[in-house]
Structure formats: C-alpha cells, structure tokens
C-alpha positions in Angstrom: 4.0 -10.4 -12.8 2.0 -12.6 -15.3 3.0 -16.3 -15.1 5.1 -18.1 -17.8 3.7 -20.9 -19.7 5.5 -23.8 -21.9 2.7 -23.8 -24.4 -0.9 -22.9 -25.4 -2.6 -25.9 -23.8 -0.2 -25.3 -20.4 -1.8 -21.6 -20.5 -5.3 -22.4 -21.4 -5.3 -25.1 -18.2 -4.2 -22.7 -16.4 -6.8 -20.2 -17.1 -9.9 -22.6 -16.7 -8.0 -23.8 -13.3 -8.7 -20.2 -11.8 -11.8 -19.3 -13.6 -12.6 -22.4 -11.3 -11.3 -21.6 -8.4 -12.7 -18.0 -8.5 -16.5 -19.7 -9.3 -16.0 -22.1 -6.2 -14.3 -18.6 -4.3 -17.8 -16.4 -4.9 -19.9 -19.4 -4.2 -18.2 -20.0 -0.3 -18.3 -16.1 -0.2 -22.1 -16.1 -0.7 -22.9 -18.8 1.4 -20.9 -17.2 3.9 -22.4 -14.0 3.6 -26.3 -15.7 4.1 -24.9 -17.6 7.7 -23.5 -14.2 8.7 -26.6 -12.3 8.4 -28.9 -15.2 10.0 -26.3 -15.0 12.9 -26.6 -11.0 13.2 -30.3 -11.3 13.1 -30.6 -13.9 15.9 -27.6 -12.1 17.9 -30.1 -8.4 17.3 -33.7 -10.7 18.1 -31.3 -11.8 21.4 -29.8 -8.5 22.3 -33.4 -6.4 21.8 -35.2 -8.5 24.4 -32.2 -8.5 26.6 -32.1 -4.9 26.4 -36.3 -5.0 26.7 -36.5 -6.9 29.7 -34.2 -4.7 31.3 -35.4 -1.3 30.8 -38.6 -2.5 31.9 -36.7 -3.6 35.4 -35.4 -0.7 35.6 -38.0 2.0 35.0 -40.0 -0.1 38.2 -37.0 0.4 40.8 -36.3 4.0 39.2 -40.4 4.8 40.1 -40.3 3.1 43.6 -36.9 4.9 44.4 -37.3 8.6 42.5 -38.2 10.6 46.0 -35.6 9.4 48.2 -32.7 9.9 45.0 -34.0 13.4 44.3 -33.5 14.3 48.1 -29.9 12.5 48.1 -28.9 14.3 45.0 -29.4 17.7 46.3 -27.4 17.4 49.8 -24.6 15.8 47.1 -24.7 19.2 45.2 -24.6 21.3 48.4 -21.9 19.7 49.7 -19.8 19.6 46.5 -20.2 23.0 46.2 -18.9 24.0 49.6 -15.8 22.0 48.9 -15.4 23.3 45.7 -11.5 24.4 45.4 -10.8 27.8 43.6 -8.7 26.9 41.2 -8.6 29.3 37.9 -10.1 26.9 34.3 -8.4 25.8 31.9 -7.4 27.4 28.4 -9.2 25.4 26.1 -6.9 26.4 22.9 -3.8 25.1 24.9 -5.9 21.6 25.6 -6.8 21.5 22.4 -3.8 22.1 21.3 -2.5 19.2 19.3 1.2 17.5 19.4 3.2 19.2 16.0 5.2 16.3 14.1 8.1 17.3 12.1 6.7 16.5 8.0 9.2 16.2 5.5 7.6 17.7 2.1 9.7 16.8 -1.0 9.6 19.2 -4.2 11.3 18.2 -7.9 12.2 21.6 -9.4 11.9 22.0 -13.7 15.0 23.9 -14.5 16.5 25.6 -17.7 18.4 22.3 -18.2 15.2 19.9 -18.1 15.1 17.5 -21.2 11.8 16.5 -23.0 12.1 13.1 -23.4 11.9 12.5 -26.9 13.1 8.9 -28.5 11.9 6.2 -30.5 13.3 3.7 -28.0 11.2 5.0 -25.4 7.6 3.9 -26.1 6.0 5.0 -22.4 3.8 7.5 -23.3 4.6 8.9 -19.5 8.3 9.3 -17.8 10.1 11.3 -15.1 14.2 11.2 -14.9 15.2 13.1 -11.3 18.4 13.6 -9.9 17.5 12.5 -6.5 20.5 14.1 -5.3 19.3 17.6 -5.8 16.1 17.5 -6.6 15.9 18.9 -10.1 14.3 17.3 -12.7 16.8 15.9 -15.6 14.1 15.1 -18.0 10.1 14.2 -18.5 7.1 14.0 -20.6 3.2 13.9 -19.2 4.6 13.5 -15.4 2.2 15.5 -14.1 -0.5 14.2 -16.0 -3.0 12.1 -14.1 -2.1 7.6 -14.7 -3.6 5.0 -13.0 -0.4 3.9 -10.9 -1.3 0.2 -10.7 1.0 -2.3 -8.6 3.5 1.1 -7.9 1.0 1.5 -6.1 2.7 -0.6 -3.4 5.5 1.7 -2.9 4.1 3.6 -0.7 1.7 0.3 0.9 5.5 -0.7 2.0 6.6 2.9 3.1 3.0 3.5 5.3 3.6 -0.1 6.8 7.6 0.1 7.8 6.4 3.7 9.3 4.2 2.8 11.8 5.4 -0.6 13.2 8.2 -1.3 15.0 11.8 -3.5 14.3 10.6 -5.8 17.0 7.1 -6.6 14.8 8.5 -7.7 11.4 9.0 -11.3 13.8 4.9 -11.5 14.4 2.7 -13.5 12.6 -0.1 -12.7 10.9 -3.0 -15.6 10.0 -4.0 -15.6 6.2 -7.9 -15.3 6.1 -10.3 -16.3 3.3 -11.8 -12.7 3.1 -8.0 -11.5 1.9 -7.6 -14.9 -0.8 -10.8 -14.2 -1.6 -10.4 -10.4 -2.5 -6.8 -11.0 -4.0 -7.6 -13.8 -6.4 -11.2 -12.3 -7.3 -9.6 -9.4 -8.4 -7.1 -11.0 -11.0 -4.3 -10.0 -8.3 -0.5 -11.1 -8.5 -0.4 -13.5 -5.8 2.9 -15.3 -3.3 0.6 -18.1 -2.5 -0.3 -17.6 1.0 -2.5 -19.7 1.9 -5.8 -19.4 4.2 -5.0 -19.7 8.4 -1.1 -20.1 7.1 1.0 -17.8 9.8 2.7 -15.6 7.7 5.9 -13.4 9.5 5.0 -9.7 9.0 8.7 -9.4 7.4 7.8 -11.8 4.7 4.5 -9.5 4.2 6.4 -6.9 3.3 9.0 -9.1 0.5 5.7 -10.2 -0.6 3.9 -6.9 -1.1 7.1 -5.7 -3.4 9.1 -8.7 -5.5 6.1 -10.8 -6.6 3.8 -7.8 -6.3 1.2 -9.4 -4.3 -2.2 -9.0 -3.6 -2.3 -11.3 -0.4 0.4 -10.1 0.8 -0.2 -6.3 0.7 -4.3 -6.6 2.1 -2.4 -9.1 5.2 -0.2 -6.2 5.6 -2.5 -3.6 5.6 -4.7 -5.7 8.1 -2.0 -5.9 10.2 -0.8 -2.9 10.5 -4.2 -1.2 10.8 -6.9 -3.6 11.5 -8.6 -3.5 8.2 -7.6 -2.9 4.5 -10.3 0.2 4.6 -8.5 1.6 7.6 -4.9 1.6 5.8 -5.9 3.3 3.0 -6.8 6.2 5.1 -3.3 6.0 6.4 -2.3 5.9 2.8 -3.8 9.6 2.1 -2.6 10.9 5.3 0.9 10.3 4.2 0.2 11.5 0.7 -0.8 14.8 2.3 2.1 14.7 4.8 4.2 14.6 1.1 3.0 17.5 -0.2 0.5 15.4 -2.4 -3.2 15.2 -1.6 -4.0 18.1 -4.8 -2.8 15.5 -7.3 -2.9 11.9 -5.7 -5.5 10.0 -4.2 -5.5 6.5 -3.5 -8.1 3.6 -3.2 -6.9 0.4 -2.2 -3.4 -0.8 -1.0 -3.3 -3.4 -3.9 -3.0 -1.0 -6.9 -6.7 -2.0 -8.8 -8.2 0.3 -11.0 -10.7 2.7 -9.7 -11.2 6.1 -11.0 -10.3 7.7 -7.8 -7.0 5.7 -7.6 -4.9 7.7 -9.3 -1.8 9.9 -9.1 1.0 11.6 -11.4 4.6 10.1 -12.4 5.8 13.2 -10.8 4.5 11.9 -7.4 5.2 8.4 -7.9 8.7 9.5 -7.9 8.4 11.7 -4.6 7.0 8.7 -3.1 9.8 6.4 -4.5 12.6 8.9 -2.3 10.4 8.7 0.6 10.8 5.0 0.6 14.6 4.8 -0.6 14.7 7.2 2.7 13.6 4.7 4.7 15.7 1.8 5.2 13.3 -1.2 5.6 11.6 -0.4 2.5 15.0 0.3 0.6 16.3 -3.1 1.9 12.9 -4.9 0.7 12.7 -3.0 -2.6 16.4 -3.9 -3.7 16.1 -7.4 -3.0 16.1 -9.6 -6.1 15.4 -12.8 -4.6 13.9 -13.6 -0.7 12.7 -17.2 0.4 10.0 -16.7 2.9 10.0 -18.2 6.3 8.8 -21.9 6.3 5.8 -22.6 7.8 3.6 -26.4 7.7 1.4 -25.1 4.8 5.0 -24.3 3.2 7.9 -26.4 4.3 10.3 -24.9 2.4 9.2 -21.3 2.1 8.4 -19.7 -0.8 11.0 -18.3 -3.2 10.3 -15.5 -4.8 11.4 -12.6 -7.1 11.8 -9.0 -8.3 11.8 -9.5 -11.6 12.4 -6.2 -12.8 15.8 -6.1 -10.7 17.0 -9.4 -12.3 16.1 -8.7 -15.3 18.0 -5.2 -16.2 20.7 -6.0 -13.9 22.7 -7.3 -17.1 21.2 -4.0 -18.9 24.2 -0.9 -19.5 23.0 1.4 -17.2 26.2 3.0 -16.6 25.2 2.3 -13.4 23.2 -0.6 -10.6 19.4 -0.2 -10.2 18.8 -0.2 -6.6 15.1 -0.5 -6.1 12.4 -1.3 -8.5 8.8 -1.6 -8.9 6.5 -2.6 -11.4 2.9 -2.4 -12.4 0.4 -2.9 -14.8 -3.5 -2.2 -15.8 -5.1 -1.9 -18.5 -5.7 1.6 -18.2 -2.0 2.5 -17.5 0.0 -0.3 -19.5 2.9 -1.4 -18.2 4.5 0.8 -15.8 7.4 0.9 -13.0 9.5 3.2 -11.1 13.2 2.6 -10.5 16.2 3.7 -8.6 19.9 4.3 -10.1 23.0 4.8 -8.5 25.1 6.2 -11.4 28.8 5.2 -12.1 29.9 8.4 -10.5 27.7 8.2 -7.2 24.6 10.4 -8.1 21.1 8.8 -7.5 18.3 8.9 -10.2 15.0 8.4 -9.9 12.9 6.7 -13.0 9.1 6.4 -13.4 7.2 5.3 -16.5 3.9 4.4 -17.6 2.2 3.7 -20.7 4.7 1.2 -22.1 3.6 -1.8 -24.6 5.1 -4.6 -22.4 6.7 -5.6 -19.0 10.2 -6.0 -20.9 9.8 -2.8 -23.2 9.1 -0.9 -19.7 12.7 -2.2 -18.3 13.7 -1.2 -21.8 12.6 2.4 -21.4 14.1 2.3 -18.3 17.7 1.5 -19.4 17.1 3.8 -22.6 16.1 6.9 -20.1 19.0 6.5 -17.9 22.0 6.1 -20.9 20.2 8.7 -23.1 19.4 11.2 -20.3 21.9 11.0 -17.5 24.9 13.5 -18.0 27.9 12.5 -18.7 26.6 9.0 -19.9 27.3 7.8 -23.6 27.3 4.2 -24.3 25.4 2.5 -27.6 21.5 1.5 -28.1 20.3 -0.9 -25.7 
C-alpha cells in the first residue's frame, strides 16, 4: 500500500527522503561489492598456493612410495575377493525409486450457468467469481488471460513458507540483513520497517509478507525458509506444478516485481488463493486486519500494522464477511487483489481482479462482483 500524505509539500519530502536514502543504499552496495571481490581474490591468491605447495608434497612421497603401494594394493584385491559374500545385486529401478507424495490438483469448471461479467461498476479489465464450495465457476472475464500478478503474488510466498516449516519455527528469529533492505527499498517495495540486524520472529515474517504487503518481510521469509530468495522461488514453481499450474504460471521473485516471466492467470490466482484458505496458518495471517509485531530494541513497541483491504470493505454490503484478502499493484497490471467471502447463507466465494483504476475502485469491484454475481444476492449499488 502507498503511504498517505497531509499535503503536497508532506509528499514531495517524502519522496526526496527515499530518492536519498536509495542514492546512499547503491552507494554502500557498491562499495561493498569492491571489498568483497578484493577479499575473494586474496582468499583464491591464498588458497592456490596452499593447494600448490601441497600437490607438489605430495607427488614426491607418491614417487618415493609407488612400488611398495602397487604390491599392497594387489594382495588387498585378492583377499577381498576371496571374502567376497554371494549375495544377489540390487534392482536399480526399486533404488531409484523415489518416495510418491500425495498432490492435491485443484480444477474450476465453466458451466452452462457461468456469467460474463459485464457492468459499468466493475472497471477491472480481469475478474474471476468461484464458488469455492464446488468448484464451478459463477462468473469471469479475461481469467485465463496472462496479468502480471504483482503483490498477490505473496499468496502463495505465504502458502510455500507455512508448508515447509514447522509450528515450533514461527517462535525463531530471523536477523534483518542489508542485502534484503537493500533489494526491498531499491525496488520501490512496500515495506514493515524492519530494520538491518533487527531479530525479527519468523511469525511476524509471515503478518508482514501479507497485511502491509512487504518486501522485507517476504525476501526474510524466503531466506529463512530456504537459504536464499533464489532458492525459494524454485520452491515457488514446484508448488505451482504440484497445483496443476506450471502451463500457465511461472513466477520470479517472492516479492511480486515485474518481470516478464512473472506472470500467471486470475484463473490460477484463485486456485492458489483455496490452496492457502486450506491451509490454516496462511488463513489465520490472511484474515487478520490488524497484527502488532513482536517488540524488539530496534522496536520497543512493535510495529502495528494493517490489511487494508480487509478494513476497508468490511463496512462494504457484501451480503456476506470477506475472510482473506490480498492486494497488489504494478504498473503493468493496475490495481489488483484476490478475496475470500463467506456468503450470508454459508457458501465460500473466491474473487480475483486485475486491471482496476485505483486501490479503492479494486475493493469496489470487489463488493460489486459479489452482490451482482452471487445467487440469491440482491441488495442496491455500492
């Protein structure tokens, strides 16, 4: 989410403030960079004559040594093979064979009864309406057209994450580093605040990926739970093919920039929403309107943040409570989000839009999806 500002003057200080922060950023990075490679060059220069030194060593007592070995190594063999037990080999297909993991593919079916969205109130240019319940597919237009997916991106950063720690971890701390800052505010990323060498619970990782949307938070979960931001993406597109998706997504980063081979369809931004309403960390964390991180010396108090998409429709006529919610914007995909109902009468929906004008015309096209599209629903214009 973009900050708020009382005035012009407030907005313009603002905006020199980090255009100066990211100078002084690039500037450390580069200097940073040159000690680095001086230190790998002196560690190599070290390591080669180490390595020169001893081969040389070596090849002398391997020259003075090589009649007596060659004698010893065939009274070994001979002996080995006496003692040899007959025992029958091995199939290699059965130790090859790897361990089968139950996968759980999700499919939205298109049915006579599928709606094309079609209203003035709805200005996303792409939207999905599922019944989550059954699967089938209520309403859409362009869902399985390729978006950028932006900051829904971290839908499934959350859902990879909650799926291969465990309960016991969300209490560890992970240390902030000035590579992540660095690569969060560089990038023009929503950001919790974290700051560098603050110890940062692995929970509040996870609240930070989702309400504020942030950058930090999401690379310091991926480097947690992988060892490297590169390393989680991979996990990223493993479970995009574990859903059934890998033909039409394909993701990049953890953070939701824009790259031409980030992308997905609305289609399977919703799959991946069920996957993580299925899993109940991630529903917990993306149902939470409001979460006050742990406090820590860089942060007394904690940090108090927000889902601002949550508190902002829940006083929308929805005929129903928005349970989950997650936003997104670049340039290339406008203002996007994908959302979770629970209708009056107990049926789940599944929203995802892209393509709107604004982050409150999104949450517009939001409400006006579910009250014009749900069935049985009839209230007024929102």
């Amino acid at each position: 989410m973009e900050p708020y500002f009382n005035s012009i003057e407030e907005e313009q200080e603002y905006l020199a403030r980090r255009a100066r922060r990211k100078q002084r950023m690039i500037r450390e990075r580069r200097r940073r960079q040159r000690r680095r490679l001086i230190i790998k060059l002196c560690l190599c220069l070290s390591v080669f004559s180490v390595l020169l030194v001893t081969c040389v060593s070596m090849f002398g007592k391997k020259s003075k040594n090589n009649k007596t070995g060659d004698q010893a190594e065939v009274n070994q063999t001979v002996i080995a093979e006496e003692h040899k037990p007959h025992t029958e080999p091995v199939s290699a297909a059965v130790e090859a064979e790897p361990v089968k993991q139950e996968t759980k593919i999700y499919r939205f079916e298109e049915t006579e009864h599928t709606k094309n969205i079609y209203s003035e109130n709805v200005i996303s240019t792409h939207a999905i309406l599922v019944d989550e319940s059954t699967d089938k597919i209520v309403a859409w237009k362009g869902a399985k057209e390729r978006i950028s997916p932006a900051s829904m991106t971290k839908v499934l950063t959350v859902l990879v994450a909650a799926e291969h720690i465990t309960e016991e971890q969300l209490d560890d701390t992970f240390t902030m580093t000035i590579d992540i800052t660095d690569y969060s505010y560089v990038n023009d990323c929503s950001n919790v605040g974290f700051l560098v060498d603050e110890k940062i619970k692995v929970k509040d990782l996870f609240y930070g990926t989702i309400l504020p949307s942030g950058g930090d938070a999401a690379v310091g979960l991926a480097t947690y739970v992988a060892g490297s931001h590169e390393a989680f993406v991979d996990l990223m597109n493993e479970k995009l093919q574990e859903l059934g998706l890998s033909d039409t997504a394909h993701f990049t980063n953890c953070v939701g920039l824009y790259d031409k081979e980030h992308y997905c369809t609305l289609y399977d931004m919703a799959i991946i929403m069920k996957a993580a309403m299925e899993n109940d960390l991630c529903r917990e964390v993306l149902g939470t309107k409001c979460y006050t991180t742990e406090p820590t010396p860089e942060h007394s108090e904690g940090l108090i943040i927000s889902n601002w998409f949550l508190r902002r429709i829940e006083d929308k006529d929805t005929c129903g409570e928005v349970l989950g919610a997650k936003t997104g914007f670049v340039a290339e995909s406008g203002s996007c989000a994908v959302s979770y109902l629970m209708s009056e009468n107990g049926t789940p929906y599944i929203c995802a839009t892209a393509g709107s004008s604004s982050s409150w015309r999104c949450i517009y096209d939001h409400v006006e999806i579910y009250t014009k599209y749900v069935p049985g629903v009839t209230v007024g214009e929102p």
